[in-house]
C-alpha positions in Angstrom: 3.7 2.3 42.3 5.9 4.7 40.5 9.0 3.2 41.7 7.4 0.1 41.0 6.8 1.0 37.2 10.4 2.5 36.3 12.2 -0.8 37.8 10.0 -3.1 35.0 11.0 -0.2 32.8 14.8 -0.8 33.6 14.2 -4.5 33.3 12.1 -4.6 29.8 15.2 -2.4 28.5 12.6 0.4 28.1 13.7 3.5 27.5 11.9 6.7 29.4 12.2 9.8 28.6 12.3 12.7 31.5 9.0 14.6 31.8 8.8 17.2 29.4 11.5 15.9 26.9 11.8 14.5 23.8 14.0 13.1 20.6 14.2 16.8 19.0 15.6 17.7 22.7 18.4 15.1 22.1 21.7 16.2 20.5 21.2 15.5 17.0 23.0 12.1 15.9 23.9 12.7 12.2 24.2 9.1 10.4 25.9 9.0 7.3 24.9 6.3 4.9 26.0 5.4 1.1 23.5 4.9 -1.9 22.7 1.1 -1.0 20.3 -1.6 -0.3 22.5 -2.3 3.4 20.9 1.3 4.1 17.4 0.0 4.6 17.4 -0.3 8.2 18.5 2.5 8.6 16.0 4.3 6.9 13.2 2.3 8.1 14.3 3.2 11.7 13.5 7.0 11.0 10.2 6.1 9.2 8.5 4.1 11.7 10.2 6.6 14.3 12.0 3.9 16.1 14.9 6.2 17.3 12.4 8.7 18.3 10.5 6.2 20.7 14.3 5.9 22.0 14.2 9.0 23.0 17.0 9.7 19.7 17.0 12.7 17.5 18.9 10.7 14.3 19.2 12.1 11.0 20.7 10.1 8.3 22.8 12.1 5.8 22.9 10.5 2.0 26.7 10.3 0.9 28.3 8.8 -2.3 30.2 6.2 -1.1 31.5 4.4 2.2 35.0 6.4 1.6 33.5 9.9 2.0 31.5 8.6 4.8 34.4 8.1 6.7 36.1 10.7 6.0 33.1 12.7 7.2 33.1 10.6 10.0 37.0 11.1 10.8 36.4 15.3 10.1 33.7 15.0 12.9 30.8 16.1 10.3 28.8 12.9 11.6 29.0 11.0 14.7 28.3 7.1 13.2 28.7 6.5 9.5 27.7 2.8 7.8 30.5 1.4 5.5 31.7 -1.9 3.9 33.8 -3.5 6.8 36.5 -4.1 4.9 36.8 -0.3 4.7 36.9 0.2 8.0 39.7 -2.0 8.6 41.9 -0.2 6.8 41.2 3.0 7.9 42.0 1.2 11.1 45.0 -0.3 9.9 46.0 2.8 8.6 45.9 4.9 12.4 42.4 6.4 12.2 40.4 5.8 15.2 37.4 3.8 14.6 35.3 1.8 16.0 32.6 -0.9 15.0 29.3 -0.4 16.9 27.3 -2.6 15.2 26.8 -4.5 12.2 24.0 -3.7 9.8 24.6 -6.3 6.2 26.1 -9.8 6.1 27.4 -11.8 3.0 25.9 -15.5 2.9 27.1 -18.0 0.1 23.6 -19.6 0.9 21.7 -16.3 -1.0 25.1 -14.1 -2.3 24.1 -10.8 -3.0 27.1 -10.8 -5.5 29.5 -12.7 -7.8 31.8 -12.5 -10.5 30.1 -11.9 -13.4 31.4 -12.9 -17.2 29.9 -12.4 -20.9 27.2 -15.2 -22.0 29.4 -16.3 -24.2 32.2 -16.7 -22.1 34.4 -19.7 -21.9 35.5 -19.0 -18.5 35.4 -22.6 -16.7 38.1 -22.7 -13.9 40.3 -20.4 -11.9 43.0 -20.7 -14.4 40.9 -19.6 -17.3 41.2 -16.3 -16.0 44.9 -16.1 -16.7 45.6 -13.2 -19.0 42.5 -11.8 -18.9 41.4 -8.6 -18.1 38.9 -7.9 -15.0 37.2 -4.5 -13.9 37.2 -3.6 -9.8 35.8 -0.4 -8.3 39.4 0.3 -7.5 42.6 -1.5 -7.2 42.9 -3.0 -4.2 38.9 -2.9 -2.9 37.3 -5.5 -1.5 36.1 -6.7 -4.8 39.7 -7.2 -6.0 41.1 -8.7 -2.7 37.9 -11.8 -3.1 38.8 -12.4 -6.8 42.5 -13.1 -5.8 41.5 -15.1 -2.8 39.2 -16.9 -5.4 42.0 -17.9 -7.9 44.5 -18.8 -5.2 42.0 -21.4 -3.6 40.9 -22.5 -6.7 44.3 -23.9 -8.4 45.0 -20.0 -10.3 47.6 -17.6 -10.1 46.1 -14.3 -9.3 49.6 -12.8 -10.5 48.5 -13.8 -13.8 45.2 -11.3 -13.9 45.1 -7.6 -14.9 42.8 -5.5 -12.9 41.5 -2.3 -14.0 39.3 0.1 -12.4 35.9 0.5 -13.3 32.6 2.0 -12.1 30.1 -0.6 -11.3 27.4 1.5 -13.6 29.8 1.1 -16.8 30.2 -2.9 -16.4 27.5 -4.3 -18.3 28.4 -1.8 -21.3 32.2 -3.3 -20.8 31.2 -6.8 -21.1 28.9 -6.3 -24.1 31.8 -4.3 -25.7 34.6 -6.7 -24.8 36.6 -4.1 -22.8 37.0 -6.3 -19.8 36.5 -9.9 -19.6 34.5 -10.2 -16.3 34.0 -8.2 -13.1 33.3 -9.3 -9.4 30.1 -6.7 -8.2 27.5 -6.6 -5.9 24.3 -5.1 -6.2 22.8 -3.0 -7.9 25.3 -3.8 -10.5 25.1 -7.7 -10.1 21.7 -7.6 -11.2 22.1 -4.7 -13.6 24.5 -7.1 -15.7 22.8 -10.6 -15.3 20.0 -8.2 -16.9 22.5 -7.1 -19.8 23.0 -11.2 -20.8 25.9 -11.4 -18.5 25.8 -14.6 -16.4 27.8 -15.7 -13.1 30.8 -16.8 -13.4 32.1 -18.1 -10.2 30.9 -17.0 -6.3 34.1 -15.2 -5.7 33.2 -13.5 -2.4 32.5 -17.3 -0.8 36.6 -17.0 -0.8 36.4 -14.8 2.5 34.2 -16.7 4.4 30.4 -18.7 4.0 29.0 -15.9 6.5 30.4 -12.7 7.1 29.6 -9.0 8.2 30.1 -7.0 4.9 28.8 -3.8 6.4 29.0 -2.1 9.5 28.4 1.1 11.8 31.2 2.6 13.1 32.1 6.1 15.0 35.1 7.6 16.2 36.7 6.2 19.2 36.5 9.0 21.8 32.7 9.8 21.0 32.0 6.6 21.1 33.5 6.2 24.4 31.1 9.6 26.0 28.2 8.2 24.1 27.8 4.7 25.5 24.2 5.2 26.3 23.2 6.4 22.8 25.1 3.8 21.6 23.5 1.4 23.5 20.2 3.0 22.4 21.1 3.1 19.0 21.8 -0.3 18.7 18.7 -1.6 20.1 17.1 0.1 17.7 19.2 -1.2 14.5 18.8 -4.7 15.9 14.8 -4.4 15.7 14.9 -2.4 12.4 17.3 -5.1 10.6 15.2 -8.1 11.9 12.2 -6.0 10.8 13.4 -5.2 6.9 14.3 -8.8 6.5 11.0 -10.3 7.3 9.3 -7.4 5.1 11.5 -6.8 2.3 9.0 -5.8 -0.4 7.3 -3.7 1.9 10.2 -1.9 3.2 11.6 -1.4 -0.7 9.9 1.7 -1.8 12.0 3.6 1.1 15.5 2.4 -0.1 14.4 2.9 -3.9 13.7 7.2 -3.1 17.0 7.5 -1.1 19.0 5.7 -3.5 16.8 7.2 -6.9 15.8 3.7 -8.6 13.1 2.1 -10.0 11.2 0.0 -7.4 10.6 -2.4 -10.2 14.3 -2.9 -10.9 14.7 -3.4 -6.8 12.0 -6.4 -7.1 14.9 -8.2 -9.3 17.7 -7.6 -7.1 19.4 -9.8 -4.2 19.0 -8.5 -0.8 21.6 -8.3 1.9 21.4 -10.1 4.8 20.2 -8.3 7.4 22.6 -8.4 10.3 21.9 -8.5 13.5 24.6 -9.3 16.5 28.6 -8.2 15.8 30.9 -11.2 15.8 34.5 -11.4 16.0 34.9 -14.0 14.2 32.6 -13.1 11.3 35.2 -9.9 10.8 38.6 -11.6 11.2 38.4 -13.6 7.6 38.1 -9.7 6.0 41.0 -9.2 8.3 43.3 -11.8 7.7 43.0 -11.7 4.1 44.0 -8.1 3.6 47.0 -8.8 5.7 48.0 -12.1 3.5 47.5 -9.9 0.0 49.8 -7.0 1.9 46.6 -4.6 1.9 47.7 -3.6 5.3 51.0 -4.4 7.0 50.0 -7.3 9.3 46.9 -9.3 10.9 44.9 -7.8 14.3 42.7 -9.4 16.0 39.1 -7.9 15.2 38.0 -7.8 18.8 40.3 -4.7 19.0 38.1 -2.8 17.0 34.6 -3.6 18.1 32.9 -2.0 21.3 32.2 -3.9 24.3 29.0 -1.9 24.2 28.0 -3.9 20.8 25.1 -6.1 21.7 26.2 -9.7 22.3 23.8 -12.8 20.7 21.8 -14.5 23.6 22.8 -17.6 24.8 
C-alpha cells in the first residue's frame, strides 16, 4: 500500500517530504526581487506557503532595481533573481552566466501595462512629430529607449532625429507639466502616476517588440542552476500555480504587492497589471533579442533557446 501511494505521488507530480523533514531543513533559496507589480507571485507564493508545501525554504529579498538584482545574483548573494528580460540578455550578451528559469510578467498590446506618454496638450500625432523633441528614458539605452526607436522606425520616423535623456520614472509627470521633456515611454507605476498628472498616451510604443512577449523573467546562474535541477523544477511548479492564481484574483492578491513595494493600495486599484506569465517560450524572447542586436545594444543576434533551461516547464500540448 505504501509503495502503492508514493508511485501516484510520483505521478500527480506531488512532492513528499522525507519523514521528519521540512522547508526550514531545506538550504535556504534567497530570491531577489525589484519594487514591482511582476513581484506578486512571488510574494503570494510565500504567503499562502506554496514553496513550503514544496518542501522549499524561499526567502525573497526586496532590491531596488533589476540591475542590482543581478549583480547580487552574479556575486552569488542570491541563488534566482526576477528581472526585465531584456536585462538579462545583455548581461548574457555581455559574458555573464545566466540562465532563464522561468518567466513570471508578459507585455500584451491587448491590455499594455505601458505606453508613451505626452502632455494633454500635446500635438504629437505621428512618428515624425517626434523629430526634435526631447524624450525622458530610465537610462540611455533601456528597454524603454530601444521600444521608442523601434516605434519611430516602423512608424515612417527617424529615431536619429530624437534626444533622449535620462530620467527617473518618479520625476516624469513633474517634467511633462513643466515642459522639461516632451514625452516619455514608462510602465507602471509611473504610467498611471502620469495619465493621473493630465498626461495622456501618446502612442503604444512597446507593441514595436512584439503583440505578446515575456517582459520579466527568473533567472540564476548557470552552474547552480545546473546542481539544482530539482529545486528548480520545484520552484517552477510553484511560480506556474502562483502566476495563474494572482491573475484570476488580482484585487485580492494587491494588498501584498502594495506593503513590499510601500504604496497606496488605492493608487494600485488604478494601475494596469502585468500579465501573468506562465510557460517560457522561445519565441516570445527572441523579438527583445533581435532588436537590441539591430539598434547595436549588443554586438550580434543569439538564438534565445541558448539561454533558457531545458528544465523550464514546457506548455501542454
Amino acid at each position: 500500500m505504501k509503495m502503492l501511494c508514493l508511485l501516484q505521488a510520483i505521478v500527480l507530480g506531488i512532492i513528499v517530504l522525507p519523514a521528519g523533514s521540512s522547508a526550514q531543513d531545506a538550504p535556504l533559496i534567497r530570491v531577489g526581487a525589484a519594487l514591482d507589480d511582476q513581484s506578486t507571485p512571488l510574494l503570494y507564493a510565500v504567503h499562502a506557503d506554496m514553496f513550503k508545501k514544496a518542501g522549499l525554504n524561499v526567502e525573497i529579498e526586496k532590491l531596488g532595481s533589476g540591475s542590482v538584482v543581478a549583480a547580487a545574483v552574479a556575486g552569488g548573494s542570491l541563488e534566482i533573481g526576477k528581472a526585465a528580460t531584456y536585462a538579462i540578455i545583455l548581461a548574457v550578451a555581455k559574458g555573464l552566466p545566466f540562465t532563464l528559469i522561468a518567466p513570471i510578467a508578459y507585455y500584451s498590446s491587448d491590455a499594455p501595462d505601458g505606453a508613451l506618454v505626452v502632455p494633454a496638450k500635446s500635438t504629437f500625432k505621428t512618428a515624425r512629430d517626434l523629430e526634435g523633441k526631447t524624450l525622458g528614458v530610465t537610462s540611455l539605452q533601456d528597454f524603454n529607449m530601444l521600444a521608442t526607436e523601434a516605434w519611430i522606425d516602423q512608424n515612417g520616423g527617424d529615431p536619429s532625429g530624437v534626444k533622449f535623456i535620462e530620467i527617473p520614472p518618479p520625476a516624469i509627470p513633474a517634467a511633462l507639466e513643466q515642459g522639461r521633456i516632451d514625452g516619455a515611454p514608462v510602465f507602471e507605476p509611473a504610467f498611471t502616476a502620469a495619465l493621473g498628472s493630465g498626461a495622456r498616451i501618446g502612442a503604444h510604443v512597446y507593441d514595436a517588440i512584439g503583440k505578446h512577449y515575456i517582459g520579466a523573467a527568473m533567472f540564476a546562474n548557470t552552474s547552480w542552476v545546473a546542481n539544482h535541477r530539482d529545486v528548480i523544477d520545484r520552484f517552477n511548479r510553484v511560480l506556474l500555480e502562483a502566476n495563474q492564481y494572482v491573475a484570476a484574483h488580482e484585487s485580492q492578491t494587491m494588498p501584498l504587492i502594495a506593503q513590499f513595494v510601500g504604496i497606496d493600495p488605492a493608487v494600485l486599484l488604478k494601475m494596469h497589471h502585468p500579465g501573468r506569465a506562465t510557460y517560457l517560450v522561445a519565441s516570445e524572447v527572441q523579438p527583445l533579442i533581435d532588436l537590441a542586436a539591430k539598434y547595436k545594444i549588443i554586438a550580434k543576434s543569439f538564438p534565445a533557446q541558448q539561454m533558457i533551461c531545458d528544465c523550464a516547464l514546457k506548455p501542454p500540448r
